[in-house]
KETORGU-379321 format. One record per residue (C-alpha): x, y, z; residue in three letters. Coordinates in nm, 3 decimals. Layout:
<fises>
+---------+---------+---------+------+
:      c1 :      c2 :      c3 : type :
+---------+---------+---------+------+
:       X :       Y :       Z :  Ala :
...
+---------+---------+---------+------+
</fises>
This chain:
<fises>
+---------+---------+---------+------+
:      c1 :      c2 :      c3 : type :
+---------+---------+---------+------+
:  18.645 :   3.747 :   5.160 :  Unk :
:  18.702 :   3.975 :   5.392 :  Unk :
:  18.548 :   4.264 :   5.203 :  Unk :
:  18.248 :   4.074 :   5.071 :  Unk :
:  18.127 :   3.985 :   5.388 :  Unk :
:  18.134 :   4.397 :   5.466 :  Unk :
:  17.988 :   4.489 :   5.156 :  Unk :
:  17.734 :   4.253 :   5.279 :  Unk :
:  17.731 :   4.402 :   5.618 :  Unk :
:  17.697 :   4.789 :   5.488 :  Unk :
:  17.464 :   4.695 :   5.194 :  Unk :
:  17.170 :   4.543 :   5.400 :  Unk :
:  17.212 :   4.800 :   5.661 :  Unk :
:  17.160 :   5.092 :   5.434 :  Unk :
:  16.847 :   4.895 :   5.190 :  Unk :
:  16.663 :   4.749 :   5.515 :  Unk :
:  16.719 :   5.149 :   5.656 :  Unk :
:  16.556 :   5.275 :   5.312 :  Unk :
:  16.291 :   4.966 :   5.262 :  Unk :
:  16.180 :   5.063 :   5.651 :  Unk :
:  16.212 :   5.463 :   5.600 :  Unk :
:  15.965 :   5.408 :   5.279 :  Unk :
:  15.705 :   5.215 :   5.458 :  Unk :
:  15.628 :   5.463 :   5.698 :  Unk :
:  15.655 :   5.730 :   5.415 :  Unk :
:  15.401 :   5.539 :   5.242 :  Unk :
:  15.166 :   5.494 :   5.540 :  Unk :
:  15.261 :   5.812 :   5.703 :  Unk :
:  15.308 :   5.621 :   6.048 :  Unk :
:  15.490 :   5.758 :   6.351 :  Unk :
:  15.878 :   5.622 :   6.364 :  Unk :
:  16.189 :   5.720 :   6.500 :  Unk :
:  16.555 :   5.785 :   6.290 :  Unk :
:  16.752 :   5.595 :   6.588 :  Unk :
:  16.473 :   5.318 :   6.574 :  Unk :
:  16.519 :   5.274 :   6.210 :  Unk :
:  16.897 :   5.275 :   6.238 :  Unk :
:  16.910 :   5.020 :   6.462 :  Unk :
:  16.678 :   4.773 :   6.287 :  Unk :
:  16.871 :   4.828 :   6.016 :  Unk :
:  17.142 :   4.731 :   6.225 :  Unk :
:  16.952 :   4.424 :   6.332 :  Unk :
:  16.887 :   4.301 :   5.953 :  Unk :
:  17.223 :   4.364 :   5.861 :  Unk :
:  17.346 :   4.120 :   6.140 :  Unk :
:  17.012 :   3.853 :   6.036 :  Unk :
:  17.105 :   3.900 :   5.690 :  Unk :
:  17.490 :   3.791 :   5.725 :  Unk :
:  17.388 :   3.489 :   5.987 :  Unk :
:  17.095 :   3.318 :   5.805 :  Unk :
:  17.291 :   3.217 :   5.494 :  Unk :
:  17.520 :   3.021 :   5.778 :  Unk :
:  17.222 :   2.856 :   5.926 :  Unk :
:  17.155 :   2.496 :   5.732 :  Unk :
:  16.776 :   2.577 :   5.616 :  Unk :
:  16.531 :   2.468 :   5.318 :  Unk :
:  16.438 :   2.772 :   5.131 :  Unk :
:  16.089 :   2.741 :   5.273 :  Unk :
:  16.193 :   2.751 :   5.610 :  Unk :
:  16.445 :   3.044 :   5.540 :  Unk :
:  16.129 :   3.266 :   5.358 :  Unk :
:  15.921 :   3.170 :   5.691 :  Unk :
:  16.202 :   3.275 :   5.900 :  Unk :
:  16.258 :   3.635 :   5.710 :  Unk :
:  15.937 :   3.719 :   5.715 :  Unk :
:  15.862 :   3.696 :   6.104 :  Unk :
:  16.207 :   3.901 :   6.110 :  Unk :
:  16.006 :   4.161 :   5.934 :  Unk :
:  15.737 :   4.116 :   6.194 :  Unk :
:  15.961 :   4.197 :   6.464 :  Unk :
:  16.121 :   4.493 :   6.274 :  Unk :
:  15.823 :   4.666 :   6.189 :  Unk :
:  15.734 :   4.641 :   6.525 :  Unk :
:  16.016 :   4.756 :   6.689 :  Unk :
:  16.077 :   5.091 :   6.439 :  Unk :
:  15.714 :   5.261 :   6.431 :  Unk :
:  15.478 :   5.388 :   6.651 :  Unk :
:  15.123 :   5.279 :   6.603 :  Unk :
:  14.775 :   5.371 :   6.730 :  Unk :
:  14.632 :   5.038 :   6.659 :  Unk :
:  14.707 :   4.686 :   6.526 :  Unk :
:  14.560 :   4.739 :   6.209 :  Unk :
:  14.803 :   5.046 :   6.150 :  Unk :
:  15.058 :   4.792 :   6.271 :  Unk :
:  14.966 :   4.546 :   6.040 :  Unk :
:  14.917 :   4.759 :   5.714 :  Unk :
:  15.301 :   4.880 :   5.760 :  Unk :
:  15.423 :   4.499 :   5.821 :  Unk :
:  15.201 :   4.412 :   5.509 :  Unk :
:  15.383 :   4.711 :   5.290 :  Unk :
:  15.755 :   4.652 :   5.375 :  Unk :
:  15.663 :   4.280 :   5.299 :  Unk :
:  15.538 :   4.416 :   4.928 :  Unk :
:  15.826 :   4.651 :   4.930 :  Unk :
:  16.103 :   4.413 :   4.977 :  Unk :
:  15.975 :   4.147 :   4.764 :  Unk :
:  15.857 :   4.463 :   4.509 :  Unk :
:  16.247 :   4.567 :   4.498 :  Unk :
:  16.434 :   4.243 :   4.565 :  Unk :
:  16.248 :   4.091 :   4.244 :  Unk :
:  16.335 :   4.429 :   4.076 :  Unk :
:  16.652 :   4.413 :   4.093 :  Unk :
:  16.701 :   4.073 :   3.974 :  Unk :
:  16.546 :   4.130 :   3.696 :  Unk :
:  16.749 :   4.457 :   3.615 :  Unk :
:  17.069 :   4.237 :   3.632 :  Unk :
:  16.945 :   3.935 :   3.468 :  Unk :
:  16.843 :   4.175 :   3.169 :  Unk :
:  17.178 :   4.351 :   3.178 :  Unk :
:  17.330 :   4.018 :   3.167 :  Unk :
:  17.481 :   4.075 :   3.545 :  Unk :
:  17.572 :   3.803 :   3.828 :  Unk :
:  17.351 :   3.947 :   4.072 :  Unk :
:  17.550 :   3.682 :   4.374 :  Unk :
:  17.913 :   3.844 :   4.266 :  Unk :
:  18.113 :   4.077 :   4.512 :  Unk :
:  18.110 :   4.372 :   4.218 :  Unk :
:  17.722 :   4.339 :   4.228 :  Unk :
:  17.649 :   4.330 :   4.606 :  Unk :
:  17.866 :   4.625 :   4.651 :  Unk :
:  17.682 :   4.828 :   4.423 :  Unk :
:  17.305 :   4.688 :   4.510 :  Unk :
:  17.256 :   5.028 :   4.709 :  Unk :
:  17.197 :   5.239 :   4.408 :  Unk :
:  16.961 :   5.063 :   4.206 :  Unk :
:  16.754 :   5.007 :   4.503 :  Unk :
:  16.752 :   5.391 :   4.626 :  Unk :
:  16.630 :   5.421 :   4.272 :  Unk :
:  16.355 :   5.203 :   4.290 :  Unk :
:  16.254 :   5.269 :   4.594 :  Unk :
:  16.247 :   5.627 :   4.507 :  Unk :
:  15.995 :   5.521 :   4.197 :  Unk :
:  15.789 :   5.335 :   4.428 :  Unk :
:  15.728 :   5.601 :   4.674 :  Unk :
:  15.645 :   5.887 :   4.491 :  Unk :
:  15.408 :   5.681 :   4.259 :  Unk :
:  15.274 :   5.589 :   4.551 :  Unk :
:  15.240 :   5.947 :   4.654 :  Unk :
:  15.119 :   6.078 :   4.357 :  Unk :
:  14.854 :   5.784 :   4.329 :  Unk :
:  14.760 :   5.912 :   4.677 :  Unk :
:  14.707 :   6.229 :   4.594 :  Unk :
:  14.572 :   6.188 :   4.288 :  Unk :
:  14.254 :   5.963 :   4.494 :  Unk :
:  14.199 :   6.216 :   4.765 :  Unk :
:  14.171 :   6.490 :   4.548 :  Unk :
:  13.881 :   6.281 :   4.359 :  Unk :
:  13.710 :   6.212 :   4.669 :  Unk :
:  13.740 :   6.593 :   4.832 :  Unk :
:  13.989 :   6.535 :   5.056 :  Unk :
:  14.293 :   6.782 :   5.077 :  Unk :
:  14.596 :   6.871 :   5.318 :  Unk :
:  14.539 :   7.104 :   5.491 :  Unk :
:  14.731 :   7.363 :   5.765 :  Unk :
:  14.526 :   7.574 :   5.997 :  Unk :
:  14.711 :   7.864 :   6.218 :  Unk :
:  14.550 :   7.980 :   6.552 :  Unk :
:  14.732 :   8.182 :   6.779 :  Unk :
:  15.039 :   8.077 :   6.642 :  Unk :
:  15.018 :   7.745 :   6.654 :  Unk :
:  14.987 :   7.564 :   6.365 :  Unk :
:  14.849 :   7.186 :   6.289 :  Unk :
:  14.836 :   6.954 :   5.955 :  Unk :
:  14.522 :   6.804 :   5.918 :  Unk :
:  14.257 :   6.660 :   5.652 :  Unk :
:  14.012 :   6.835 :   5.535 :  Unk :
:  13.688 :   6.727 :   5.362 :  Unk :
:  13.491 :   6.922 :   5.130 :  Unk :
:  13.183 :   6.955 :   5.215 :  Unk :
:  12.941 :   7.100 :   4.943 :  Unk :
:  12.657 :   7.106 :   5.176 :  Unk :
:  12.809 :   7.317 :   5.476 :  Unk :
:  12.707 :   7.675 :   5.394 :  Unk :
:  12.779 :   7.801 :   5.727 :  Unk :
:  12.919 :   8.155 :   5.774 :  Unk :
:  13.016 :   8.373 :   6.059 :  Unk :
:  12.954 :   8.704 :   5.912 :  Unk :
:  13.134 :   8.734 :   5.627 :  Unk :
:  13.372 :   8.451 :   5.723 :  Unk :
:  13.327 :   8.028 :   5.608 :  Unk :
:  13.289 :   7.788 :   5.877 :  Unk :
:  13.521 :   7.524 :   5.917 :  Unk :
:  13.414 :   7.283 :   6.120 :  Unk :
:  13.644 :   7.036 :   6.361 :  Unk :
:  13.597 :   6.763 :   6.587 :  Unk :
:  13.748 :   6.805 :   6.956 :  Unk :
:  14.063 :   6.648 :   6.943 :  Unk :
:  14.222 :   6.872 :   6.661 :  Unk :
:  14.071 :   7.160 :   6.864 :  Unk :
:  14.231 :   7.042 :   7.239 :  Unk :
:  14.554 :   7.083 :   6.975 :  Unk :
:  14.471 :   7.434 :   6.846 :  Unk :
:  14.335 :   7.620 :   7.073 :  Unk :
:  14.658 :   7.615 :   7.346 :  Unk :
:  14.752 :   7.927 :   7.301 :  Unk :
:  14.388 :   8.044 :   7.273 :  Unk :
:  14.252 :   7.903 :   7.603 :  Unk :
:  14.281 :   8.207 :   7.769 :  Unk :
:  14.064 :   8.405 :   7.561 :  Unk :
:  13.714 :   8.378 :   7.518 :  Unk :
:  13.514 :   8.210 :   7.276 :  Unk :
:  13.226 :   8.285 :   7.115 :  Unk :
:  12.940 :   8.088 :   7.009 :  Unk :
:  12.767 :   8.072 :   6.699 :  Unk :
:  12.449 :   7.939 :   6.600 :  Unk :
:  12.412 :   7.677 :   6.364 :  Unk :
:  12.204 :   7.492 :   6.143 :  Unk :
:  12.208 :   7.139 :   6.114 :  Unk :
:  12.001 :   6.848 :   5.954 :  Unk :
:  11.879 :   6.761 :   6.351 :  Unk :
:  11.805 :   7.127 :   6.452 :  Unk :
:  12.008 :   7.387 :   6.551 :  Unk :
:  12.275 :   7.409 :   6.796 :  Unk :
:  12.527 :   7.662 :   6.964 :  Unk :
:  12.893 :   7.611 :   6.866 :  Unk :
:  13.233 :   7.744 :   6.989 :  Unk :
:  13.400 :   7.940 :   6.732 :  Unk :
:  13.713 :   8.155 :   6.632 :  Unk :
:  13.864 :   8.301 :   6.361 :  Unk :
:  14.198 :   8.157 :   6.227 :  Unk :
:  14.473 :   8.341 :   6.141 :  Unk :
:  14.521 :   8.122 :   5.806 :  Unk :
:  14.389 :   7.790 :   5.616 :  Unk :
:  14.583 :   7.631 :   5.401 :  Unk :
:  14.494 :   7.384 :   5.148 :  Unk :
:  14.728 :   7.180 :   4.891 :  Unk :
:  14.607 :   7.094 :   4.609 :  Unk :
:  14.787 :   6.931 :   4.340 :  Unk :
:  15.072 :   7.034 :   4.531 :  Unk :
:  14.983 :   7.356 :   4.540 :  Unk :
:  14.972 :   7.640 :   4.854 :  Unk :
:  14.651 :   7.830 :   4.873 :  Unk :
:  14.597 :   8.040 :   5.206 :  Unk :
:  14.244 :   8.192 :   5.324 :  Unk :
:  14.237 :   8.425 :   5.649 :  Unk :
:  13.902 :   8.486 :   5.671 :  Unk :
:  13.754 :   8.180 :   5.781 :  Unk :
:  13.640 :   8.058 :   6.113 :  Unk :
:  13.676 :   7.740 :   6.314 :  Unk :
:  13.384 :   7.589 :   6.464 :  Unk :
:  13.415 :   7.291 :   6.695 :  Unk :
:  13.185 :   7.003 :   6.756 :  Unk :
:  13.128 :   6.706 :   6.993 :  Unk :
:  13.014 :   6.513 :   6.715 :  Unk :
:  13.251 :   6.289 :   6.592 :  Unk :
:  13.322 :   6.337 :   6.189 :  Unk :
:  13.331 :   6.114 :   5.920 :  Unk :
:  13.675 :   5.834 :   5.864 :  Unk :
:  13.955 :   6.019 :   5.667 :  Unk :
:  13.946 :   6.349 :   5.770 :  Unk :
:  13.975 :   6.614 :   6.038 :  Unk :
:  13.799 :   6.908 :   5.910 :  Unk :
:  13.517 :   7.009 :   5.734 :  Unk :
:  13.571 :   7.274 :   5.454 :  Unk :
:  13.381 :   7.540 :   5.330 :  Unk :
:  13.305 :   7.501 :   4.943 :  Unk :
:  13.341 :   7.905 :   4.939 :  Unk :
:  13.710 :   7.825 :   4.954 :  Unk :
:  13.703 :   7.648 :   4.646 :  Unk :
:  13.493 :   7.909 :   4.390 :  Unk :
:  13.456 :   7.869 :   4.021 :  Unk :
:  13.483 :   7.474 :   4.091 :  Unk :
:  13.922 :   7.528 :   4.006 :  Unk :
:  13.970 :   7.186 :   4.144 :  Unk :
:  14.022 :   7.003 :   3.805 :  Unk :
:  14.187 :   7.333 :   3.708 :  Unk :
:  14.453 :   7.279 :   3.926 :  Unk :
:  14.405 :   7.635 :   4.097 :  Unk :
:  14.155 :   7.820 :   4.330 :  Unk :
:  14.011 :   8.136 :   4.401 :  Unk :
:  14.032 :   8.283 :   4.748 :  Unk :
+---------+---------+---------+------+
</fises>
């Protein structure tokens, strides 16, 4: 009994680890490895004391899932309560998504899912749905900001380097010169521009739908966008930055110069 109660023990702390690791893959929140471990840690220990505790199954789903509460909370790092809230709301879907999984996977292979054999192996079915879940996840992702113009996307000034989103923007035909204009909001520029603070900017002109204005401006030293997965770098483009906040979803506004011949559904671009 001994070793039951350890496969127990091991097997919730490693599938609460990877059910907690995948939500915040999924919703690309801020956590910490030692945070995860040690609510891991914590559902191990709520997952070998509840089945002690005398409680109606009602009670004991009620109970579980302001456990989760407190885990989610505890292992990220969020910016708002909604962020909070959507993470809480996926591990929920995840555990129930993988628990009811892998029932059915042993009822179907004709496996007693409550045996010692069958706890002690639970770990690798789960990795493997879990991995399933994620990157269809992903891919779905992908897949839906690709259709609506959005793209990762790296930009490199002076060395420093930050991941972003970037829109595409079919109606910005701004150019510095020779160079596409790039626009970003003030934030993402405080972020860049640290190693560039002690050299001047310039200023550019530029048109907009209100007028025109005078913008801060300087070259990069590369863009990169992913699409389908895929690295494509630019180096002559410049970053403008405005006050003006942009639209929800993105970071950056891109130039459609960096995506000629329309290549998006091609799965390739021209520089």
């Amino acid at each position: 009994m001994t070793v039951y109660i350890e496969y127990v023990i091991i097997d919730n702390l490693v599938i609460d680890y990877m059910l907690l690791k995948a939500t915040f893959a999924i919703t690309g929140s801020n956590c910490s490895k030692t945070w995860l471990f040690l609510c891991a840690v914590l559902g191990a220990g709520f997952a070998l004391i509840l089945p002690l505790m005398n409680f109606n199954s009602l009670l004991v789903t009620l109970i579980k899932i302001v456990f989760g509460l407190l885990l989610v909370v505890i292992a990220g790092k969020y910016k708002s309560v909604k962020e909070y809230y959507i993470n809480f709301l996926i591990f929920i879907l995840l555990t129930f998504a993988v628990g009811g999984s892998v029932i059915g996977i042993y009822s179907m292979l004709g496996i007693n899912y409550s045996s010692e054999v069958s706890i002690a192996l639970m770990v690798m079915p789960v990795y493997v749905i879990i991995k399933i879940i994620v990157s269809v996840v992903k891919f779905i992702y992908k897949r839906k900001n690709v259709m609506t113009g959005v793209f990762e996307t790296e930009i490199t000034i002076e060395n420093v380097t930050k991941k972003c989103k970037g829109f595409l923007d079919t109606g910005n035909g701004l150019y510095d010169g020779d160079s596409p204009v790039i626009i970003c909001g003030m934030k993402l520029a405080k972020e860049l521009l640290v190693n560039a603070l002690t050299k001047p900017l310039k200023r550019i002109t530029v048109n907009t739908a209100t007028g025109q204005s005078m913008m801060f401006a300087i070259k990069t030293q590369s863009v990169k966008i992913y699409i389908w997965n895929k690295e494509h770098i630019f180096n002559n483009v410049t970053l403008c930055v405005t006050k003006n906040p942009l639209g929800v979803g993105y970071d950056v506004i891109l130039h459609p110069a960096l995506f000629k011949e329309n290549c998006v559904d091609k799965r390739k671009i021209s520089a």
